[in-house]
N, C-alpha and C positions, 0 to 999 in steps of 0.2 A: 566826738569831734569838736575840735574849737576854734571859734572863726577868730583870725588875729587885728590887730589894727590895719597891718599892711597889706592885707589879702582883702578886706571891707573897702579899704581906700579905692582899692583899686578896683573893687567891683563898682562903686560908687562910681566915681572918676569917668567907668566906660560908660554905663546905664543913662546917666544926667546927658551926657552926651548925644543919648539914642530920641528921650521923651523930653530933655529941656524943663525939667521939675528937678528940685530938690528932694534929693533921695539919704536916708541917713539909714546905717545896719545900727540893732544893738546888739549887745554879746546876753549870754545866757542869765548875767545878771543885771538887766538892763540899761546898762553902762552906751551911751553913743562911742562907737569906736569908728565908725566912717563915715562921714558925711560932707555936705555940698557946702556944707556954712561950718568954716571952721573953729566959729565961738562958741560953736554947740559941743565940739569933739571934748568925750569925758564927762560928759553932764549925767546926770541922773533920769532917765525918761518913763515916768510915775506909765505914760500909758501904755511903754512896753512891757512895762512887769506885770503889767494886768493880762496883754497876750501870753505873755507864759504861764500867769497862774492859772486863765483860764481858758489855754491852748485853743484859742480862737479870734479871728479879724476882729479888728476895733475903731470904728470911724470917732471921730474927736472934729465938735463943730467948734467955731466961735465963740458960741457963749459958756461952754465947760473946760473951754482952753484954763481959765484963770482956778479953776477946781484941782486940776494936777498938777504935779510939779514936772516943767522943764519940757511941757509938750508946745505943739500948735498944731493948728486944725490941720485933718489930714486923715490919711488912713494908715494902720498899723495891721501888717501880719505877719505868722508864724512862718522859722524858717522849718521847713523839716529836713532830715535827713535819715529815712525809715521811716520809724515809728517817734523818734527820738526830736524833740523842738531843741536846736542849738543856737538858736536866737530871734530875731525880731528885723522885717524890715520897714519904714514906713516912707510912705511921701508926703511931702506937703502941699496944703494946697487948698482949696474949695472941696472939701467931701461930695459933692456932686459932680466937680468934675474929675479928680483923679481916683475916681471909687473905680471906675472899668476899665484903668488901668490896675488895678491893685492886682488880679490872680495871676495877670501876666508879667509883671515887676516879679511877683512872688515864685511865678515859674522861674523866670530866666536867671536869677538871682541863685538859687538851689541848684541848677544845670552846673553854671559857672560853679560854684562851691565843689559841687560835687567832684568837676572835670579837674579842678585845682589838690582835692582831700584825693584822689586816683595818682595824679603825678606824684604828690608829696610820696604816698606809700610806693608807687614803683623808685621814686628817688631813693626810699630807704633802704627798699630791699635792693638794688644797684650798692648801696653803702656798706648795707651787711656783707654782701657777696665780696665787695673790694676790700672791706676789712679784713675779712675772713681769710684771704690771700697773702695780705701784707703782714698778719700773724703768721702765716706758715712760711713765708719766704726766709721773715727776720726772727724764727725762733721763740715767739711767742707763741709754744701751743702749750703750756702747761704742765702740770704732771699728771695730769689723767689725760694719755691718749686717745683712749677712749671718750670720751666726754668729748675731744677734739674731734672727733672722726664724724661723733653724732651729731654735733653743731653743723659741721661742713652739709648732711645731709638735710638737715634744717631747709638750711639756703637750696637744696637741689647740686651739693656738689659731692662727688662721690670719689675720696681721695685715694682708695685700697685697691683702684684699678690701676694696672702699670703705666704711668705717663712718664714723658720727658719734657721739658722746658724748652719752647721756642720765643725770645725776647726777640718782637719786633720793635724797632730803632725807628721813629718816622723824624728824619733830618730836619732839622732846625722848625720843627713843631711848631714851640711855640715863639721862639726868634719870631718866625714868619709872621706874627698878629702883631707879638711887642713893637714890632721896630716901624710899624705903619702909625701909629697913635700918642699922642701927646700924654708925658705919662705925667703931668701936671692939672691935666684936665679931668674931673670925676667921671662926668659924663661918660668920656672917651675911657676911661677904665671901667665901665659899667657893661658899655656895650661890646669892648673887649671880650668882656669874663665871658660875657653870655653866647659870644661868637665861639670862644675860645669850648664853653659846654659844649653848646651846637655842634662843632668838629670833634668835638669825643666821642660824643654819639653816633654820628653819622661815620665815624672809623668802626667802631665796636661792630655798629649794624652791619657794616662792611664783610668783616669781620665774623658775623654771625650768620649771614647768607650764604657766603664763601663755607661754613661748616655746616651748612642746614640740615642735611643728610648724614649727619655725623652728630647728634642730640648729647652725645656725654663728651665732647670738647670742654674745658672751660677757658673761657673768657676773660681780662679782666684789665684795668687801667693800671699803672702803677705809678704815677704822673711824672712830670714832667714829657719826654717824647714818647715815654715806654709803655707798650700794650706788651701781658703775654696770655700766653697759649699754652695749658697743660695737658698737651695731645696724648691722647691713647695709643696704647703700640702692641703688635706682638711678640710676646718675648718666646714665643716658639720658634721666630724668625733669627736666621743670623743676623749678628750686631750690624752688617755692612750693609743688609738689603736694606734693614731697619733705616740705617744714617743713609741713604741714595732716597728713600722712601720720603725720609726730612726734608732731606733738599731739594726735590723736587718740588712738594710742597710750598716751604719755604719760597721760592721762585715763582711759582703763583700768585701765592699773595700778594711779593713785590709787584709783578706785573699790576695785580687788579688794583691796589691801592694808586697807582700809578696814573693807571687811568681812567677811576672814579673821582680823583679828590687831586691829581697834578703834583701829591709829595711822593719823592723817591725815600724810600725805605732799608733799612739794613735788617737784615736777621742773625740771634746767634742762637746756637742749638747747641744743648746740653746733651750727655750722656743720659742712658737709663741706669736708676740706682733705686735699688728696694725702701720701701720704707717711708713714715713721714719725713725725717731726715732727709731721705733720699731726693724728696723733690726739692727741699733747700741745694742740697748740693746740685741737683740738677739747674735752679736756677743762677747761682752761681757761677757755673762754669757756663752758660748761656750768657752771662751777663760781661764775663772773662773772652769768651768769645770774640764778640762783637769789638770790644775794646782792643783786643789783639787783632783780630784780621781787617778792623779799618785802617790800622797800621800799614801792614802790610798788602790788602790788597783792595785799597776800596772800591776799587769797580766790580769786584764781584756780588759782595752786599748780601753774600748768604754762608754764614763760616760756620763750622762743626766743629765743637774742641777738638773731635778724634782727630781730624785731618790738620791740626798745625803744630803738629809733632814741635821738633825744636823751638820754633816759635816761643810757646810757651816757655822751655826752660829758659832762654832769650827775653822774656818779655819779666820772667819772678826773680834773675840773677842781682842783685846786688850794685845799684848805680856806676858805685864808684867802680868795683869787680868789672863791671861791664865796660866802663869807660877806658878804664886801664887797659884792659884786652883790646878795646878796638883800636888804641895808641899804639901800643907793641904792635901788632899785624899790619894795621895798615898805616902805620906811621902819620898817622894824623896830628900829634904833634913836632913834628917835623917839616914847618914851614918847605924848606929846602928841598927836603923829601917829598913832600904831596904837590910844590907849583908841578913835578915833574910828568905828572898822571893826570891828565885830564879825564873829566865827568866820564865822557866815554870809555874811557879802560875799565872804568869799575861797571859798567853798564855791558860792556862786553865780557867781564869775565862773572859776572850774574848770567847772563846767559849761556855761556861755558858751562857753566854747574846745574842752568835749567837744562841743557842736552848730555847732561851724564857723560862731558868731559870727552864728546864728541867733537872732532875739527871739522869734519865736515859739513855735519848739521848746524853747528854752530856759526860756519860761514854763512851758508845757505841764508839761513835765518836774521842774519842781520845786513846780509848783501856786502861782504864784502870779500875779497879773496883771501883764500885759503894763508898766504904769507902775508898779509896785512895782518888777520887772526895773532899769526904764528910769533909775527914781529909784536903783536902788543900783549900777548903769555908773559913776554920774553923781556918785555921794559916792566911788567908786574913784578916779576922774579929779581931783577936785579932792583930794584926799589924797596921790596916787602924783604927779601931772602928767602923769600917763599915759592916756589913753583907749582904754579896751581894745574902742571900736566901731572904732577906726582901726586894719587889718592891722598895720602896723610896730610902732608902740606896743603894740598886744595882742602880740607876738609876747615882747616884752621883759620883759611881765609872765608872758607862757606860759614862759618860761624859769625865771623868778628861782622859780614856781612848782613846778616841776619841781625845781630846786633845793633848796627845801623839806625833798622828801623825804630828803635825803642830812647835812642839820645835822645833826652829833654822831657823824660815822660815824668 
């Protein structure tokens, strides 16, 4: 292990704080890398190379200060970490009197190290695990599959189980930090970052309790708002239990994130597809999902590719194709033509085509009567040339509507 300038400083920094003595670490080649006097930082300290040569405390009086190089009085000791010396701490001072401070400098000093070299390795292995995912999402597994497959169990993930893709959305993420803080200011971008850690963690953890009884879930960050979830399934099951099984799920989570942490959340949920392939394309069409059904429904905030049938071809067609179609049908270029249809027509005949092109229900449902209904079919028809009481013709308006939602995408 190796202690760095910045991780010394900062043990320094707290320790001087605690006992009000000048405390300085050195590194394994006797180098002052942290200290209370910053004209020492860098120096050579002849009497901590002697603790490491001879892995033992070393008081340094007065009169042998001038014998070595770059010390003063004080006491020097070893840091360990095992069996293993990674460096040197000393204090300054009267060897009499900060001698019985020295084992407990030396304890708390190695605590702290210690607690600091534990986060780093769970940081890396957090790093491996999120790497390890954003290879298999974006097609970097290589050409030995195998070899990929072994890696992933390395980390504890186990890719040959049948999973599908659930991309959770947590809404304006990180908006919500950026837009509170001066982004001119270091500081205020420091304690950002480290706010902005904080809240990943504490979603993941979320996250991980919510599956706790479910151990081969995996987890994982994909940053900016996106956390996903490569959930286990069974494929003995029909594909519909399966996808209701999702979104239930799905639905939960939104609830719990909701009300542990006050962000509202979206989910999209892929298909199940065999293979390592298979989970790219599963996230994918997770990731298609989300994009497509905050379009079209965002209050719902839990979309299954299966379930947005046209949607989809609606959402992959061809800008201009798209544009052009929704001018023909609903004569959107046609000033003259569209003052004549107010918001409501097209809002009434959306729900026409939600009640399967029922007059009844479709009164019922928006409160008005039945020849109210009848009479705004019938200003559609002569405005479109389309009569959306006729299947075929309603279908072409059910489309160009659909359509709608995707102008300007």
């Amino acid at each position: 292990m190796e202690i760095t300038h910045e991780l010394a400083q900062q043990i320094v920094d707290k320790t001087i704080n605690i006992i009000g003595k000048n405390i300085n670490i050195m590194n394994e080649k006797g180098i002052i890398i942290g200290t209370g006097d910053k004209s020492r930082l860098n120096q050579y300290h002849e009497g901590a190379a002697l603790v490491l040569k001879n892995r033992k405390k070393m008081f340094i009086h007065a009169e042998n200060e001038t014998n070595l190089v770059g010390v003063k009085p004080g006491i020097n000791l070893p840091i360990e970490n095992g069996h293993e010396i990674i460096g040197v701490v000393g204090i300054t001072g009267n060897p009499d009197e900060v001698g019985p401070l020295g084992e407990i400098i030396k304890t708390t000093v190695e605590i702290m190290l210690q607690q600091q070299f534990l986060l780093k390795e769970i940081d890396l292995e957090r790093q491996a695990k999120d790497n390890f995912i954003h290879d298999l999402f974006f097609g970097r597994v290589g050409p030995d599959k195998d070899l990929f497959i072994a890696r992933g169990n390395v980390v504890g993930y186990d890719i040959t189980i049948p999973r599908v893709v659930l991309l959770v959305n947590i809404n304006y993420f990180e908006k919500t930090i950026h837009k509170s803080n001066n982004r001119n200011d270091y500081n205020k971008l420091k304690e950002e970052e480290i706010y902005l850690q904080r809240l990943k963690e504490d979603l993941l953890r979320i996250l991980q309790d919510f599956f706790a009884n479910q151990p081969k879930e995996i987890l994982a960050y994909m940053g900016g708002d996106n956390f996903v979830i490569l959930k286990t399934i069974n494929t003995n099951e029909k594909p519909e239990i399966t996808r209701e099984k999702l979104i239930k799920v799905s639905r939960e989570i939104k609830r719990i994130i909701l009300k542990q942490k006050k962000f509202t959340a979206s989910v999209g949920i892929g298909e199940y597809h065999p293979g390592i392939k298979g989970l790219k394309h599963s996230y994918q069409e997770a990731c298609r999902a989300i994009e497509i059904g905050e379009r079209v429904d965002s209050k719902s905030g839990v979309h299954h590719i299966a379930y947005l049938g046209i949607y989809r071809i609606c959402a992959e067609t061809n800008p201009e194709i798209r544009d052009n179609y929704i001018q023909n049908i609903l004569k959107d270029n046609n000033y003259d033509k569209r003052k004549e249809l107010k918001a409501y027509f097209w809002e009434t005949l959306q729900t026409f085509f939600e009640k399967n092109l029922n007059i009844t229900d479709t009164a019922k449902s928006i409160f008005i009567h039945r020849n109210t209904l009848l009479y705004r079919l019938e200003r559609i028809r002569q405005v479109t040339g389309l009569d959306p009481r006729k299947f075929n013709e309603a279908l072409q308006l059910d489309i160009a509507l659909k359509m709608k939602h995707f102008q300007g995408k």
